[in-house]
C-alpha positions in Angstrom: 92.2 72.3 16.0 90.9 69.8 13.6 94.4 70.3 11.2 96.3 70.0 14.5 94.4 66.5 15.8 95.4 65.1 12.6 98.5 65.8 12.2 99.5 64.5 15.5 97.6 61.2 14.4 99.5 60.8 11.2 102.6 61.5 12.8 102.3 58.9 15.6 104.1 55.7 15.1 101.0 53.2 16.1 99.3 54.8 13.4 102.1 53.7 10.4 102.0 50.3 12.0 98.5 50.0 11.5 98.3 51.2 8.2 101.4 48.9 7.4 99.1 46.1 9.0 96.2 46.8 6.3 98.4 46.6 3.7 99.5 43.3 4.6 95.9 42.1 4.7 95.4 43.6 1.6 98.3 41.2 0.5 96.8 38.2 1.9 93.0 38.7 1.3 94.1 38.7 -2.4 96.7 35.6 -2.2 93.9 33.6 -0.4 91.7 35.1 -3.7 93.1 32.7 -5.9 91.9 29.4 -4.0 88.6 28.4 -5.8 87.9 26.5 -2.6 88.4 29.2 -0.4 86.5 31.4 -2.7 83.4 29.1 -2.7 83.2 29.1 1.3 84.2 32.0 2.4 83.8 34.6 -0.2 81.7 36.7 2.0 84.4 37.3 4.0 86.9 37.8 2.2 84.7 40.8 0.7 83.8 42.0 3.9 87.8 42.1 4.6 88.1 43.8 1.7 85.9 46.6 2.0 87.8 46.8 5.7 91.4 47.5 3.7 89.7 50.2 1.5 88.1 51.7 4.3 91.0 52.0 6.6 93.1 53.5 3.3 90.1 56.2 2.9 90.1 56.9 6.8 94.0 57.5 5.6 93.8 59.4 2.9 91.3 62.0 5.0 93.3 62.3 8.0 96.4 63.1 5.8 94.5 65.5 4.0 92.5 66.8 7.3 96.5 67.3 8.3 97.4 70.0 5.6 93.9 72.1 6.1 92.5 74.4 4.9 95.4 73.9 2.2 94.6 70.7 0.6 96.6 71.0 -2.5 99.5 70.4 0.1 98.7 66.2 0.1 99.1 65.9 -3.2 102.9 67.6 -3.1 104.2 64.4 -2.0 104.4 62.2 -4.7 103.9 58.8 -2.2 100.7 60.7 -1.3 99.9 61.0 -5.0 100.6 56.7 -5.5 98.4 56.0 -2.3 95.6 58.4 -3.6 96.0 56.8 -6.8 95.2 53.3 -5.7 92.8 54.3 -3.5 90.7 55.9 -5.9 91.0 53.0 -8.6 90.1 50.9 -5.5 86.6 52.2 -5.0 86.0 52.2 -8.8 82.6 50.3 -9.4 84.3 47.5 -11.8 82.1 44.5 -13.3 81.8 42.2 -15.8 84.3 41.3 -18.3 86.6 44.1 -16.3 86.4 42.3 -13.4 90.0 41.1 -13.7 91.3 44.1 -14.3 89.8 45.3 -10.9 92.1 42.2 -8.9 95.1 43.4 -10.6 94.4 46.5 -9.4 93.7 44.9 -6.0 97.2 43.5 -6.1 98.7 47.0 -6.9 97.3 47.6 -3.1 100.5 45.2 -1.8 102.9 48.0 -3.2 101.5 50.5 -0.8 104.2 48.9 1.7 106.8 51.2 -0.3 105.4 54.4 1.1 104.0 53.2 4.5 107.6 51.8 5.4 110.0 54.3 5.8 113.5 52.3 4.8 111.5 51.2 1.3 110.9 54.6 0.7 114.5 55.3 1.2 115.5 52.3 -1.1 112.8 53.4 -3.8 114.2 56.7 -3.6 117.6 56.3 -3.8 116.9 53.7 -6.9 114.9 56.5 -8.7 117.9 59.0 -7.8 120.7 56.5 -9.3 118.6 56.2 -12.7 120.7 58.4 -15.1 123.9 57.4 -13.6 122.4 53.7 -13.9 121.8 54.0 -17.9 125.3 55.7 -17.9 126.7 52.2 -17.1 124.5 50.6 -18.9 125.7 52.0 -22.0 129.3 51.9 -20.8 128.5 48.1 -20.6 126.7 47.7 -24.2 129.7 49.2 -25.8 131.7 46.9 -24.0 130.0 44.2 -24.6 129.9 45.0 -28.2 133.4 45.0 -28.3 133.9 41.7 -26.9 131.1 39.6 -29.1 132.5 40.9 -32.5 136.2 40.0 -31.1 134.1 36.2 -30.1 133.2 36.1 -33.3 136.2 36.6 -35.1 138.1 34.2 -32.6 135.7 31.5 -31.8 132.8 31.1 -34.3 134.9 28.7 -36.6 135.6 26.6 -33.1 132.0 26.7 -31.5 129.4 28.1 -33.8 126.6 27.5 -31.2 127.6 30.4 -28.6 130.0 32.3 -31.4 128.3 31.3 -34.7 126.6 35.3 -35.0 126.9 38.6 -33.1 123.5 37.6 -31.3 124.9 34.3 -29.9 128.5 35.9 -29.3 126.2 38.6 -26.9 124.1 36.1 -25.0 127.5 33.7 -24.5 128.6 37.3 -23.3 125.7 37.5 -20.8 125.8 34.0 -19.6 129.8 34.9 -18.9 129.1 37.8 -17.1 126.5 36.3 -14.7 128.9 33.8 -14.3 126.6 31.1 -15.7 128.6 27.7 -16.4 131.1 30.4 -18.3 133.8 27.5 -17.7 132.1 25.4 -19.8 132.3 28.3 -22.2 136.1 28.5 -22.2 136.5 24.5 -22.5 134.8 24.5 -25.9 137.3 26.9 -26.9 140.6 26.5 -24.7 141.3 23.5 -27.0 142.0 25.3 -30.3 142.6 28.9 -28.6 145.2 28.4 -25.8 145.0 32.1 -24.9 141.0 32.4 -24.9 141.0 32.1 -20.7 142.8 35.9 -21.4 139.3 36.6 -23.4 137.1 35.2 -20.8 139.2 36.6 -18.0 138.9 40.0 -19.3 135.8 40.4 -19.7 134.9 38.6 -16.7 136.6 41.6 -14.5 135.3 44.3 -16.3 131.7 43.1 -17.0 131.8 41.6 -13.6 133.7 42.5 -10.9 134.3 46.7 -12.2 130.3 46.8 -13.7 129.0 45.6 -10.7 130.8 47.3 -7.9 129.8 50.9 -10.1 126.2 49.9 -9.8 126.9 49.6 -5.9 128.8 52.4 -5.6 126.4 54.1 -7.4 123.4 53.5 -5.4 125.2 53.4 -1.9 125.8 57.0 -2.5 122.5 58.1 -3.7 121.4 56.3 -0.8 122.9 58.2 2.0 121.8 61.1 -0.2 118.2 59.8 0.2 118.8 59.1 3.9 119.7 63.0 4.5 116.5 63.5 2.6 114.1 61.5 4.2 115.7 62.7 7.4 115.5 66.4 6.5 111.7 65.6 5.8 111.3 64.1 9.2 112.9 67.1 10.6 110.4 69.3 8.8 107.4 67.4 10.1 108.8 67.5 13.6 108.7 71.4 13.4 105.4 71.0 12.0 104.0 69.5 14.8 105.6 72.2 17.2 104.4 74.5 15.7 101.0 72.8 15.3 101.2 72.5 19.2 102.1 76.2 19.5 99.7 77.6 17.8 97.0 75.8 19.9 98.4 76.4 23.3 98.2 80.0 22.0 94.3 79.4 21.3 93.4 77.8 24.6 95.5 80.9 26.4 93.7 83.3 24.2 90.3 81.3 25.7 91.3 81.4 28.6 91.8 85.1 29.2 88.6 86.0 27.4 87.0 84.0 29.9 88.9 84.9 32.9 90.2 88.6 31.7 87.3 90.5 33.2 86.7 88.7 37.1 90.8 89.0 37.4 90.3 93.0 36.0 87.6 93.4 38.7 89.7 91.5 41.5 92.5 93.2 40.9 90.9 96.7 41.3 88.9 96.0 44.4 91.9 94.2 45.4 93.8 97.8 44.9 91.0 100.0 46.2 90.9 97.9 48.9 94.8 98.8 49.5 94.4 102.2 49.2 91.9 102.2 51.9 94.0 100.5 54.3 97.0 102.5 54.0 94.9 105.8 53.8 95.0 107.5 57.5 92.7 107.6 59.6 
């Protein structure tokens, strides 16, 4: 009964908007933190809003955990519960002293709880975790380009302009500042003058580090975030068909109740009711 009570209380939606509503106190208790003034004069409260934020997260933590009784090992399967356990616990650490900054940095950590409370971050997060390997794939696609292009800069262009071409080091940050299209025409105009064909060099690059680069990383995580989507979906589904069966099992309970209560008067009604029958139609 207890497992089925909170499930239906972790599942509701006021309950993720009040736990989304902590953690944006939690955000602004420790932003006003780092006014002295406000500090000096109302301190007091803003500890007594504190230990409100890490009470509501513990009242959390045990409803999510009271959902998934007697199997407790279930919480920590989710890795969100895992992060939200995580900063919870180093939350109610007893910090003082010289660690006493360490203990508002962690107090800031509380403002990334908005990734698993919200459910489109989650998606974002989890699609950007999913597009990781294909991300370093490009990554090194776009070193070895790059390589290419700064030792071809610095054949072509350190003699002209030795501060952006003068080394391989210079040749890649000229690269970079081209690529995020950083005042890369002023680039070119140092050069254009003894290199009439160096816009073909800028050009170039500017497509495939660019315009081809780019529109990977986006295709990339566009598609690992419908995938993420489904997923987060699925999981939705899966909880929905939790609570059915949640609700199931307790309907069966109160039935169960029910005809242990009212099993024997209804046996003893329906036999007189019978005897009662037979006496009437029995002749006379």
């Amino acid at each position: 009964m207890i497992s089925a009570y909170c499930q239906r209380v972790v599942a509701a939606k006021s309950f993720e908007k009040i736990i989304i509503a902590f953690i944006l106190l939690s955000a602004l208790l420790v932003g006003l933190e780092t006014s002295p003034d406000l500090v000096a004069n109302y301190g007091n409260w803003l500890q007594l809003g504190n230990i409100l934020v890490i009470s509501c997260f513990a009242i959390e933590a045990a409803l999510k955990l009271g959902s998934v009784a007697p199997r407790f090992s279930m919480y920590f399967h989710n890795g969100w519960n895992v992060f939200d356990f995580s900063i919870l616990v180093f939350s109610l650490l007893p910090i003082s002293g010289q660690y006493v900054m360490v203990a508002r940095l962690l107090r800031v950590l509380r403002t990334l709880r908005l990734i698993s409370a919200w459910p489109r971050m989650r998606v974002l997060v989890g699609a950007l975790i999913q597009s990781l390997s294909s991300i370093f794939s490009i990554l090194f696609l776009f070193s070895i380009l790059a390589y290419i292009y700064a030792v071809m800069g610095y054949f072509l262009f350190s003699h002209i302009d030795p501060k952006h071409w003068g080394s391989l080091g210079l040749a890649l940050l000229s690269l970079f500042k081209i690529v995020t299209l950083e005042n890369w025409s002023g680039l070119l105009g140092y050069v254009s003058g003894a290199q009439p064909y160096a816009w073909l060099y800028f050009v170039s690059f500017i497509v495939l580090g660019t315009f081809v680069i780019v529109n990977l990383f986006i295709a990339v995580m566009l598609s690992n975030m419908e995938n993420a989507e489904r997923a987060e979906h699925d999981d939705a589904e899966k909880r929905s068909f939790a609570e059915l069966s949640a609700d199931i099992r307790d309907l069966k309970i109160l039935v169960q109740k029910l005809e242990s209560k009212m099993g024997e008067p209804m046996e003893k009604n329906i036999m007189s009711a019978a005897r009662e029958r037979a006496a009437n139609s029995a002749p006379s």
